[in-house]
C-alpha positions in Angstrom: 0.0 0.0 0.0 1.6 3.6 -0.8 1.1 6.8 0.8 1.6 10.0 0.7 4.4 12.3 2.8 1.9 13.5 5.1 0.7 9.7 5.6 3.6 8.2 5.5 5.1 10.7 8.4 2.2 10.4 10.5 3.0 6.0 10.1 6.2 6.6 11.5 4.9 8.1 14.6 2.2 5.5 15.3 5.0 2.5 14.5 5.5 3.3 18.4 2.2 0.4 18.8 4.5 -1.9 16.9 7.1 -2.2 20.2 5.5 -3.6 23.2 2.1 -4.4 21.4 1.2 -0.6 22.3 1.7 -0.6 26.1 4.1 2.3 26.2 5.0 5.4 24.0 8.8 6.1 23.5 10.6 8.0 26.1 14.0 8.8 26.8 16.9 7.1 25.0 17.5 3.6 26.2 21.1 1.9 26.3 19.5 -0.5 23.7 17.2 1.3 20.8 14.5 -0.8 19.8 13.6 0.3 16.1 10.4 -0.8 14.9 10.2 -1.2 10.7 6.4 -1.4 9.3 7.0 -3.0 5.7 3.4 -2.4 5.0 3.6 1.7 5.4 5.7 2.1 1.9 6.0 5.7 0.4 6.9 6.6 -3.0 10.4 5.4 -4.9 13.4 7.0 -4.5 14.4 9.2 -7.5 17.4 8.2 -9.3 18.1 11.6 -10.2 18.9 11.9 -6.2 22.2 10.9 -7.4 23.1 13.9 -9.3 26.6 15.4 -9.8 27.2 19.6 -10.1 29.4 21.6 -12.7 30.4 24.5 -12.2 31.5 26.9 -13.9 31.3 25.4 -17.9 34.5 23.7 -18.6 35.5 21.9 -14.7 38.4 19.9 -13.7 36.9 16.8 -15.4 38.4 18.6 -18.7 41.3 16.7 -19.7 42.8 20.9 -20.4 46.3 20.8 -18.5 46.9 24.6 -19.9 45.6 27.6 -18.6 44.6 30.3 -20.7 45.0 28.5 -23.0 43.9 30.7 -25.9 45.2 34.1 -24.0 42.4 35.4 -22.7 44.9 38.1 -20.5 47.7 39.4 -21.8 51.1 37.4 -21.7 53.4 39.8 -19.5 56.1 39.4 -16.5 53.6 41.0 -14.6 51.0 38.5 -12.3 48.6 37.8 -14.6 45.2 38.4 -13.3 43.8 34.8 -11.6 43.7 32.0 -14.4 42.8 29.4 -12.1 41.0 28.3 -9.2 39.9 25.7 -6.9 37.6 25.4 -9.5 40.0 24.4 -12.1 43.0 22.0 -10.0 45.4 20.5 -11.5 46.5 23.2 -14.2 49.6 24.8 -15.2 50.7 28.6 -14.3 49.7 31.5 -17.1 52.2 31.8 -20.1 54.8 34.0 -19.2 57.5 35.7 -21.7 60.9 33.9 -22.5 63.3 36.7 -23.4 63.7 40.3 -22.6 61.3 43.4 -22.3 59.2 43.6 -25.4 59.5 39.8 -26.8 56.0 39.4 -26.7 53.4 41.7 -27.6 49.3 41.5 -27.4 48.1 41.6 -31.4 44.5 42.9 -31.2 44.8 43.8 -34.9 44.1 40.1 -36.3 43.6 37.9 -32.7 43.0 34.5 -33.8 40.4 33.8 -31.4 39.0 36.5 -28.5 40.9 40.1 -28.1 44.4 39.3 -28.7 47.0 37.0 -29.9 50.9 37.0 -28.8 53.3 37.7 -31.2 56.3 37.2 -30.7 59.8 38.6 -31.8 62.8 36.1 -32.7 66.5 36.6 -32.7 69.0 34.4 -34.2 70.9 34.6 -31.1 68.6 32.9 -28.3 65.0 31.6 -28.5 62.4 33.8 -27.5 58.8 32.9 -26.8 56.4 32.1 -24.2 56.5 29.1 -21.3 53.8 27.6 -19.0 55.6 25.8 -16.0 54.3 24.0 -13.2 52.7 21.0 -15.4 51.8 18.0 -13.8 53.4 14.4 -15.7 53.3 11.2 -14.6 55.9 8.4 -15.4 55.2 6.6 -19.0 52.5 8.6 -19.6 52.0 10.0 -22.8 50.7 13.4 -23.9 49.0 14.8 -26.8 48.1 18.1 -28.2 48.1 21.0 -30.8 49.1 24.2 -31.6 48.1 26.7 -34.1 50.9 28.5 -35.6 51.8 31.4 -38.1 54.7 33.7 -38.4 57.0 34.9 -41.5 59.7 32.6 -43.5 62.7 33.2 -41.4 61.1 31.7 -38.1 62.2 28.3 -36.9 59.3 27.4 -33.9 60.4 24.4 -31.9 57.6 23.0 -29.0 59.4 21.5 -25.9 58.1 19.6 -22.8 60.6 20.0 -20.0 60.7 17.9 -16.7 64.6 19.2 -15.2 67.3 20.8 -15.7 69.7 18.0 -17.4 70.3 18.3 -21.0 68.3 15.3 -21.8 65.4 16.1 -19.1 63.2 17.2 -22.5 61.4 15.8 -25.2 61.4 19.0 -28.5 59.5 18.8 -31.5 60.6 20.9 -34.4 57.7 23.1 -36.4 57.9 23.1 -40.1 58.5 26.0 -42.0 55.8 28.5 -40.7 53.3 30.7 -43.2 51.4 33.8 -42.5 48.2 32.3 -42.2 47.5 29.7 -38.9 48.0 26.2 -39.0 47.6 23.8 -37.2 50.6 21.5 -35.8 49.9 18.5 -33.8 52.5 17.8 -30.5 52.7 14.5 -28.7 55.1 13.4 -25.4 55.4 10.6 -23.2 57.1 11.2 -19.9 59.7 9.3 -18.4 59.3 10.8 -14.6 56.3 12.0 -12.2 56.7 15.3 -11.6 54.5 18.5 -10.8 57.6 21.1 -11.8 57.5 20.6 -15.8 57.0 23.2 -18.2 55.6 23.6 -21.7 58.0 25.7 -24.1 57.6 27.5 -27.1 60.1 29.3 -28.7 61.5 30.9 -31.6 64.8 31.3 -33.1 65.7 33.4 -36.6 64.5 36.8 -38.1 61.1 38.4 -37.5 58.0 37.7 -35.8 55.5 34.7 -35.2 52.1 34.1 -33.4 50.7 31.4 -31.3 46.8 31.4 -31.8 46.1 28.8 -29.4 48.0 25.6 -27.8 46.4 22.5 -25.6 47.9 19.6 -24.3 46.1 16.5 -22.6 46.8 13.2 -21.5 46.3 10.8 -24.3 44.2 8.4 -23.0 41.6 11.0 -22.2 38.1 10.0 -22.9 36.4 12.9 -25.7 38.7 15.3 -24.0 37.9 14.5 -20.0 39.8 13.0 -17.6 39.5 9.0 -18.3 40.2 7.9 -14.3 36.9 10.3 -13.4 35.4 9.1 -15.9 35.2 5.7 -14.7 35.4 7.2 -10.9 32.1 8.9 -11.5 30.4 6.3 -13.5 30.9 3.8 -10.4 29.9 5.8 -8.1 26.1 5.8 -10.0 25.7 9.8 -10.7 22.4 9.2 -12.5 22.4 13.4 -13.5 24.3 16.0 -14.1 23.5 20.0 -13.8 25.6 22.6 -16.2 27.0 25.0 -16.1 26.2 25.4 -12.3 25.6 28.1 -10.0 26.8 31.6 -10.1 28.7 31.4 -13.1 25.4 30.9 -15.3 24.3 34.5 -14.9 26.5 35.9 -16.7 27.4 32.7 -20.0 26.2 32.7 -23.3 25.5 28.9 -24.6 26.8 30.1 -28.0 30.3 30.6 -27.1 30.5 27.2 -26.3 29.3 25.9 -29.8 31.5 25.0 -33.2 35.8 24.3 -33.5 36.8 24.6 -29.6 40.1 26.8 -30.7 38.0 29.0 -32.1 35.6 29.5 -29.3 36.3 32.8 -27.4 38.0 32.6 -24.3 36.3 34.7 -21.6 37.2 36.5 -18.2 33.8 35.2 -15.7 33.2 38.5 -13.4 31.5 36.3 -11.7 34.3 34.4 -10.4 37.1 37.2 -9.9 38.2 37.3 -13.3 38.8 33.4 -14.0 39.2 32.2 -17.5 37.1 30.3 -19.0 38.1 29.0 -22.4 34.9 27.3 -23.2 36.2 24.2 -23.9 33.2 22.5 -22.5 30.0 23.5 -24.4 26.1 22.4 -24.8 28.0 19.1 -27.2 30.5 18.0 -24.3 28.1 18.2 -21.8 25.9 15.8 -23.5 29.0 13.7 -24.2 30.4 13.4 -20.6 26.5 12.4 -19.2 26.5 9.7 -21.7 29.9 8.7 -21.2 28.7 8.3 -17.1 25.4 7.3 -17.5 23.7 10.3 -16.1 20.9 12.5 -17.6 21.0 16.4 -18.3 19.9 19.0 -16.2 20.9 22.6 -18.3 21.1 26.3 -16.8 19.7 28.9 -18.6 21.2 32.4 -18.0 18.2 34.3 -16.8 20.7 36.7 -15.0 22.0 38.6 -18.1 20.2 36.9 -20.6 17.4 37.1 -22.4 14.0 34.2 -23.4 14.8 34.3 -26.3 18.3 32.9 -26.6 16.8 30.6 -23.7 14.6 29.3 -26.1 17.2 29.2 -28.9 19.1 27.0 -26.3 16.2 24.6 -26.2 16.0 24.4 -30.0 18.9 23.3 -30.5 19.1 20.6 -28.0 15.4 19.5 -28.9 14.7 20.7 -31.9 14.8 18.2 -35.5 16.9 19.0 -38.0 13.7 21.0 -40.0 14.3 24.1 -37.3 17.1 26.9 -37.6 18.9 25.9 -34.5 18.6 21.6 -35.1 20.3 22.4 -38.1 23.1 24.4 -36.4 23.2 21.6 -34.1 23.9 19.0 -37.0 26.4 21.2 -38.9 28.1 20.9 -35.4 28.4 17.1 -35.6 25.0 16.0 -33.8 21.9 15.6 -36.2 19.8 13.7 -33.4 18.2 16.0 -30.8 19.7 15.6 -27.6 16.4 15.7 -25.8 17.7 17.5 -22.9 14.4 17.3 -20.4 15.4 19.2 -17.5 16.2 22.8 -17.5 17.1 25.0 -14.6 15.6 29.5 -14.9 19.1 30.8 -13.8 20.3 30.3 -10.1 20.1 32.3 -6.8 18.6 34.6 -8.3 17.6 36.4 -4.8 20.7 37.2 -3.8 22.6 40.7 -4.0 25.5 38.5 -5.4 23.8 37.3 -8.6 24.6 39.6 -11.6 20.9 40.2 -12.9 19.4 40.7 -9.6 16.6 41.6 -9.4 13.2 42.3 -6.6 10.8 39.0 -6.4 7.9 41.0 -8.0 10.2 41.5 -11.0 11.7 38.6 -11.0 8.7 36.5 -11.3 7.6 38.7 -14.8 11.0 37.6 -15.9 10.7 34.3 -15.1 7.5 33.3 -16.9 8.8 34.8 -20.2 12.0 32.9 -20.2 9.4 29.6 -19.4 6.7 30.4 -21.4 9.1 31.1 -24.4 11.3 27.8 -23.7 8.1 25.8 -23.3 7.0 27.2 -26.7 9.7 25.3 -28.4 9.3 22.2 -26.6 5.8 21.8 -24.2 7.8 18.7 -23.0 10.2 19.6 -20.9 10.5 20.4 -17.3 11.9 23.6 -15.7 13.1 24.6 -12.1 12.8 27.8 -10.4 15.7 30.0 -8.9 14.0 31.3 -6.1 14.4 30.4 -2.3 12.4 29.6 0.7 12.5 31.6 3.4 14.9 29.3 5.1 17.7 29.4 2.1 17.2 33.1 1.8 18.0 33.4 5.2 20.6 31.4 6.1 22.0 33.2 2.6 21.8 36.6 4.1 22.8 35.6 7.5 26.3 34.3 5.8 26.9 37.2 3.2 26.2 40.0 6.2 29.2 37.7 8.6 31.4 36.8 5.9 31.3 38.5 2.8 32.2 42.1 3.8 34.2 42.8 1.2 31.1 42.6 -0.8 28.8 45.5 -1.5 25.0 44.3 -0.1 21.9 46.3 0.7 21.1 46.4 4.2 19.4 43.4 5.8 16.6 45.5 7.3 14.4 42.5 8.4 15.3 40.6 11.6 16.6 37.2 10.4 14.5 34.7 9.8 12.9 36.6 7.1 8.7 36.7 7.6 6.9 34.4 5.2 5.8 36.6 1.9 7.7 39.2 2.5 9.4 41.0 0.3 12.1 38.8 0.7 10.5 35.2 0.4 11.1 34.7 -2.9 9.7 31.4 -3.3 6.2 32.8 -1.5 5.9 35.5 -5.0 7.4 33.0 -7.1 5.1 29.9 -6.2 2.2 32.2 -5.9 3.0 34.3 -9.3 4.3 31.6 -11.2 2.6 28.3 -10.1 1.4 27.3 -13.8 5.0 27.8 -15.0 7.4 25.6 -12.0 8.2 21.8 -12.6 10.6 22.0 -9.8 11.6 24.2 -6.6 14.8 24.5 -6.5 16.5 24.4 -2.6 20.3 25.3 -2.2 21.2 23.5 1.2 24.6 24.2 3.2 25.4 23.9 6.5 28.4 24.7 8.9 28.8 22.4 11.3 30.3 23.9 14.1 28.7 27.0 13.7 24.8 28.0 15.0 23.0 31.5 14.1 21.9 32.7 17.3 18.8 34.9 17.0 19.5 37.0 19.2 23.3 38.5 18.1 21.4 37.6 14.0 24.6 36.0 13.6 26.6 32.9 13.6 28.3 31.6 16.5 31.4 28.9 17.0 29.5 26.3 18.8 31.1 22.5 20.4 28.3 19.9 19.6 29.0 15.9 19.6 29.6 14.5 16.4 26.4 13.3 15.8 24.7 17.0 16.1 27.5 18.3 14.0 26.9 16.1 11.5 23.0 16.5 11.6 23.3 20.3 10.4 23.0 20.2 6.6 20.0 17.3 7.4 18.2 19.5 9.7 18.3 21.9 7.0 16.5 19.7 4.7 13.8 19.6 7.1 13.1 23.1 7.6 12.7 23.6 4.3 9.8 20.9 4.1 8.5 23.1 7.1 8.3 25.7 4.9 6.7 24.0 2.2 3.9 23.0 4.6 3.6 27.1 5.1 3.7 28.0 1.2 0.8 24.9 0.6 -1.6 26.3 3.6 -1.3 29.7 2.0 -1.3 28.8 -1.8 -3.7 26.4 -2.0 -3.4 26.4 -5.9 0.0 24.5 -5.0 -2.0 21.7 -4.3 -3.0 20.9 -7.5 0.2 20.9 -9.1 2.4 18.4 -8.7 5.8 19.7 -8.0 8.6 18.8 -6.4 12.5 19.8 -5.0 15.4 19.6 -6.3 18.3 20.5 -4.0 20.7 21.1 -7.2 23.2 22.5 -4.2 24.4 21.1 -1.0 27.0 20.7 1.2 28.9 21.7 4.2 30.8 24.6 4.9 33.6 25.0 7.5 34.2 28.3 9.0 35.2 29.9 12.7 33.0 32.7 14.3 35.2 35.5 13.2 35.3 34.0 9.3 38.5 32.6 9.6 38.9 29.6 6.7 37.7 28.9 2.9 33.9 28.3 3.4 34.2 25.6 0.2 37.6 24.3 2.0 37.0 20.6 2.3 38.5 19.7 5.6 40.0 16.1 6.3 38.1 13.6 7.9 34.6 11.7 8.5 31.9 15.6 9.8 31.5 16.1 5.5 31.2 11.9 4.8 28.7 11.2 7.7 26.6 14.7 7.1 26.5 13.5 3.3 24.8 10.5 4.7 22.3 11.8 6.8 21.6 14.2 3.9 20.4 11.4 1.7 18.8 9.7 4.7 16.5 12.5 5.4 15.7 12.9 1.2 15.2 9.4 1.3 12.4 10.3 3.5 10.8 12.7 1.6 11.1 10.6 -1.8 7.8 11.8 -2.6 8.8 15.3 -2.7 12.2 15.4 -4.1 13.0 14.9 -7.6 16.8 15.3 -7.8 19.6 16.3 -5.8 23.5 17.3 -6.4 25.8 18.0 -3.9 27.9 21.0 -4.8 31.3 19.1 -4.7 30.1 15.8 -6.4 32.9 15.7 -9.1 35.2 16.6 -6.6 34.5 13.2 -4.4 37.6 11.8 -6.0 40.9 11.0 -4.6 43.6 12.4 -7.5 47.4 11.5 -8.3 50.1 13.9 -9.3 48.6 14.6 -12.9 45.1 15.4 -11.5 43.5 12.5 -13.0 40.9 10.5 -10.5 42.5 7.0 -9.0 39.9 6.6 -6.0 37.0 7.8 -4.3 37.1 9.9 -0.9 34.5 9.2 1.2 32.1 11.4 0.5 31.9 9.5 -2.9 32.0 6.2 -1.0 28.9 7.3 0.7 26.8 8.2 -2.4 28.2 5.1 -4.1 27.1 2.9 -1.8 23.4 4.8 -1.3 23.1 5.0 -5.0 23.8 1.3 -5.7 21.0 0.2 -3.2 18.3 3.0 -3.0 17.8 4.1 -7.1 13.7 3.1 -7.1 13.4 1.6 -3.8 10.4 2.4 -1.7 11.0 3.8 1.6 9.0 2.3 4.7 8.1 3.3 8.0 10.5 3.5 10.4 10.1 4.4 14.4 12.3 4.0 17.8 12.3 4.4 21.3 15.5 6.9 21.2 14.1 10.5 20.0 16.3 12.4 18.1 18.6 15.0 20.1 17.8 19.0 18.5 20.9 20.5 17.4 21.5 24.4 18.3 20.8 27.1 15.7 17.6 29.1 14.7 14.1 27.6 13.4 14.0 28.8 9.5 17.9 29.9 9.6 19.8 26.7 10.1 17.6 24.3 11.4 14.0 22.7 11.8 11.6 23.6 14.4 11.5 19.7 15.0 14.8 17.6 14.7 15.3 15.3 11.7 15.9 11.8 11.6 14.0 8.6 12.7 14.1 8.2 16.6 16.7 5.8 17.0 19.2 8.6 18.7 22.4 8.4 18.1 21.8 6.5 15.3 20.0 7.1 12.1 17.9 4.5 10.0 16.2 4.1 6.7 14.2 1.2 5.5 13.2 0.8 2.0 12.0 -2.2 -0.3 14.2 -2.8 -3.6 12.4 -1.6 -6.7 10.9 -5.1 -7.6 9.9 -5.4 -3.6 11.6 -8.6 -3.4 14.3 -7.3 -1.0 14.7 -5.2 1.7 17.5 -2.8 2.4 18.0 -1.2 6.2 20.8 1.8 5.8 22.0 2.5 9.6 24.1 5.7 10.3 25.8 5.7 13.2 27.9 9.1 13.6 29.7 8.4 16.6 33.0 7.6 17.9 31.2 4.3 19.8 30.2 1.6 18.7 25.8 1.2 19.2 23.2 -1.7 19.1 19.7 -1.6 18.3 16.8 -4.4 18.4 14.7 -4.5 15.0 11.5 -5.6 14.8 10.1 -5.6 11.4 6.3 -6.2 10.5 4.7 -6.8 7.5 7.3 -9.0 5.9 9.3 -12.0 6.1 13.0 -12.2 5.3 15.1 -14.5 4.0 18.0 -16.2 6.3 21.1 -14.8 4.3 21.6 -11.6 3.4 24.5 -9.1 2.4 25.9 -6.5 4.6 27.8 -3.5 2.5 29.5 -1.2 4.9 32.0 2.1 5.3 34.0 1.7 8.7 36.3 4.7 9.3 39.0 4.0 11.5 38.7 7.2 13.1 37.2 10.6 12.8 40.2 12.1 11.1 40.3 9.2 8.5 41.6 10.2 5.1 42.0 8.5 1.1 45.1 9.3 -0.6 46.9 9.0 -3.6 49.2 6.3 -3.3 48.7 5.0 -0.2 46.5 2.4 0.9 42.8 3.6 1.4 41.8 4.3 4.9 38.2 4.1 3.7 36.6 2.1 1.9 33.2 -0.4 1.0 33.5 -3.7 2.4 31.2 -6.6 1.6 30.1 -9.4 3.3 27.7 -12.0 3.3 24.9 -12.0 6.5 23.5 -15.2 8.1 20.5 -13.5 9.0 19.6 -10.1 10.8 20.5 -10.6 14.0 17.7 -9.8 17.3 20.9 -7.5 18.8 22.7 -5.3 16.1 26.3 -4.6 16.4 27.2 -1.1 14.8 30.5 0.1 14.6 31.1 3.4 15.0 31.9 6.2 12.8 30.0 4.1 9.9 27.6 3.5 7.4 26.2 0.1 7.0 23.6 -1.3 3.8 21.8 -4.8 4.9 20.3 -5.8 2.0 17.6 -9.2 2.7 15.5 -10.8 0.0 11.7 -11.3 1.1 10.0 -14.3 1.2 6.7 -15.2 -0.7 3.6 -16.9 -0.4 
């Protein structure tokens, strides 16, 4: 029998009958939690798309690229260049800097091959002169392959050289042929003999006159269309089922066109959006669509409603959907891809609420804007399904709460409301949109962070450094979830048109954050250990619960749950992958049932509609956590216990409704201790062990600071 959220909540709470035949209601937490599982209560499937991975900005680490600036976006001087990289984009070289004296290299804006400028560069015959890249990343046999486009006058000799040390044979050179005044295109291969992160990328120039570089890229060669071929197969094992592009922030300000046609011809740009980064849009609308197949996951696209406009939103969805017949298909197959790519989910721009997001704008406005971009896109294609960029009142929040601590540097209007914002204010963006816009939302997008050792205390309206247990600390981000379904309850009573629609959330951002009082630390810094594994866990846990309601999920740094060598390339999985591995291969489909306990869960510190619900999260099986959920096919079930302690727990299951088999499989993450860590080239301090079960014992054994699957096949009449 399914049921609803509402339903299937309210089963939870009366699963108390199940222990005891009904004699007593749960109390206080007991040294053994009794957990009481009601088969028969089953809520709706998990969504695959729960599973989802986040890109951001358009052309990500999991480009093969080792250059930066590659196509000279900034000018080549002996100055800093302005930032080329970021944590965004690890793994990359420094920017090309001049080889020679003052005045070698000068910016050609005359005839640029691609973008503003090109370098040109002048020769003697006495010493080369040109342009390196140093700090390149080689590993040992490795081979490397690339391309450069070339021109320059007769008397030029061009040679290309990979260097690795400072020996006369710590090089590999390969010699240009004569050079003409229009660009060619010369290909460059290497192989490595040594592992190093100190190698440079030379090209110089010997001879009489002048030549220019138009562009230059060099990538491992066993790189899979151009990405990174160890995440590649990182990511497709973990089970990332979608993928949203071109993310957050950076969407606001992109054009989908720059991304289309030769990629050494695409313009490099500088994002203002992320303090002047490059992006050479390497990665476009074609190797988007490329990498999800290549993983297995489907397509969720941004649509810059920041800067942009409907219509080149709607241009975006005729060329992915259209046929060949329309303009834009037939753009699409001139640019190698006469199919459609049938891209079905599509997100209106992102954050757009915030102070922060170029093409801000107030909610009233913002809703207008909104239904033209949908309306338009849905003109092309009525099929497809779109999510909304606004926020609850608890994102929206928690948002300005951070910004007003943090972000000083910033310029921000005052926050003249005393945090939590009031519920359709002018603030609550998702009360105008959901209330303007109801006929035009698929989806509501949530973006859901949490710091755990920090609470916002109402009365200072700020954060402050807090020291919870582990298992609070770890509960933040699920908490968080929660009060955003509290809110939902709030938007339904006072929208009653919401009823009739069936939407749903997608939290297409989450994560934690980690941050002292006074600011101190990188909020996206991903600290060692098992606070950011565990809260991933309770995370799913607590969507798991509301599988009725949410349609997708990505957690912010779901490409970055990979463990990387010296070249960058992915060779294991931290454990934040591990974790959403191991939920993916087990809850994809499977039908949540009720669970209930005798141990309440503890409330963790922090503000009601800021950072956490009115009423904790979690099933009542304190300190643990628990889901139960039948397979797709409802021959099996599957029992996912959390245990985010630095003990080990027991618990006594009853289970109702069904009868399991006597053998089962147990598929579980132990970490040897809270600071456990996976790295390169040593042996993996994490991992996913397997092992067969007897049966499910009456007293269960949980060791601490782990995540255990028990999977059990159900018997049948």
């Amino acid at each position: 029998m399914s049921m609803n959220r509402r339903e299937f909540m309210a089963a939870s709470v009366a699963g108390a009958a199940m222990l005891n035949q009904g004699v007593r209601a749960f109390s206080a937490p007991t040294e053994n939690i009794e957990v009481a599982i009601d088969a028969a209560r089953i809520a709706g499937p998990v969504s695959p798309l729960v599973f989802g991975g986040y890109m951001e900005p358009a052309t990500t680490r999991v480009w093969a690229e080792m250059l930066t600036d590659r196509k000279f976006a900034h000018p080549i001087t002996e100055a800093p260049a302005a930032p080329a990289n970021s944590f965004m984009r690890r793994f990359m070289g420094e920017p090309f800097r001049p080889v020679g004296p003052a005045g070698t290299v000068e910016m050609d804006t005359v005839n640029p091959f691609v973008g503003k400028h090109s370098p040109r560069v002048k020769v003697d015959r006495s010493e080369p002169r040109g342009i390196e890249q140093s700090r390149l990343r080689l590993g040992r046999g490795k081979s490397y392959e690339g391309r450069i486009y070339l021109a320059g006058e007769p008397g030029v000799k061009v040679v290309v050289r990979l260097v690795w040390g400072t020996g006369p044979d710590d090089a590999q050179s390969i010699t240009i042929p004569p050079l003409s005044r229009e660009y060619r295109k010369f290909p460059l291969k290497f192989t490595s003999p040594v592992d190093t992160d100190q190698a440079r990328l030379e090209i110089l120039g010997t001879g009489s006159g002048s030549f220019h570089i138009g562009s230059a890229s060099l990538m491992p060669a066993d790189n899979v269309q151009g990405f990174h071929a160890g995440m590649v197969k990182q990511f497709k094992d973990i089970g990332f089922r979608m993928a949203k592009w071109p993310g957050g922030n950076f969407v606001s300000a992109y054009d989908w066109y720059d991304g289309l046609g030769d990629r050494d011809k695409r313009p490099p740009r500088v994002a203002p959006m992320w303090f002047g980064m490059v992006e050479p849009n390497d990665v476009g609308i074609h190797e988007f669509i490329a990498f999800c197949k290549l993983i297995g996951a489907e397509p969720d696209v941004a649509v810059d409603s920041g800067f942009g406009e409907a219509r080149v939103a709607a241009e975006e969805v005729e060329y992915c959907n259209g046929s060949i017949n329309t303009r834009l298909g037939r753009m699409r197959a001139e640019n190698g891809h006469p199919k459609p790519f049938n891209v079905r989910l599509w997100t209106i721009g992102n954050e757009m609420y915030g102070f922060w997001q170029y093409g801000h704008m107030s909610a009233d406005q913002y809703c207008v804007k909104h239904n033209y971009f949908v309306e338009a896109m849905k003109e092309i294609d009525p099929t497809i399904k779109v999510t909304s960029a606004g926020a609850s009142i608890c994102e929206q929040s928690w948002c300005l709460a951070e910004n007003k601590q943090f972000a000083k540097d910033f310029w921000q209007p005052p926050v003249l409301e005393t945090l939590p914002i009031q519920f359709f204010s002018t603030l609550d963006y998702d009360g105008w949109m959901l209330k303007n816009c109801t006929l035009n939302i698929d989806f509501v997008s949530e973006h859901t962070y949490a710091y755990p050792d920090l609470a916002f205390d109402a009365g200072k309206q700020a954060f402050v450094d807090v020291q919870d247990p582990l298992p609070l600390r770890t509960r933040r981000l699920a908490n968080r979830v929660g009060e955003a379904f509290e809110a939902w309850q709030k938007y339904l009573e006072k929208i009653p048109e919401l009823k009739t629609r069936d939407m749903k959330f997608i939290f297409d951002e989450w994560g934690t954050r980690y941050r002292s009082a006074s600011g101190a630390r990188d909020g996206f810094q991903r600290p060692v250990g098992m606070v950011t594994p565990l809260s991933y866990a309770l995370f799913l846990h607590e969507v798991f619960r509301h599988s009725d309601m949410v349609g997708a999920s990505c957690p912010t740094g779901s490409f970055g749950t990979v463990v990387t060598d010296i070249t960058g390339d992915a060779v294991g999985l931290n454990a934040e992958g591990l974790v959403i591995k191991i939920m993916a291969r087990h809850f994809v489909n499977a039908h949540p049932v009720s669970v209930d306990g005798n141990s309440p869960q503890q409330q963790v510190s922090g503000t009601p509609m800021i950072d956490r619900a009115t009423n904790p999260t979690g099933s009542p099986t304190y300190p643990l956590d628990i889901v139960a959920a039948l397979s797709s096919d409802r021959t099996k079930l599957i029992l996912s216990v959390v245990n985010p302690t630095e003990e080990s727990q027991k618990f006594t299951p009853q289970i109702r409704g069904i009868k399991l088999r006597s053998t089962g499989k147990l598929s579980q993450i132990v970490a040897p201790s809270v600071n456990a860590n996976n790295e390169a080239g040593k042996e993996p301090q994490v991992a996913i062990v397997e092992s067969a079960q007897p049966a499910l014992p009456e007293t269960v054994h949980v060791p601490s600071l782990s995540v255990s699957v028990y999977e059990f096949e159900i018997e049948t009449a």
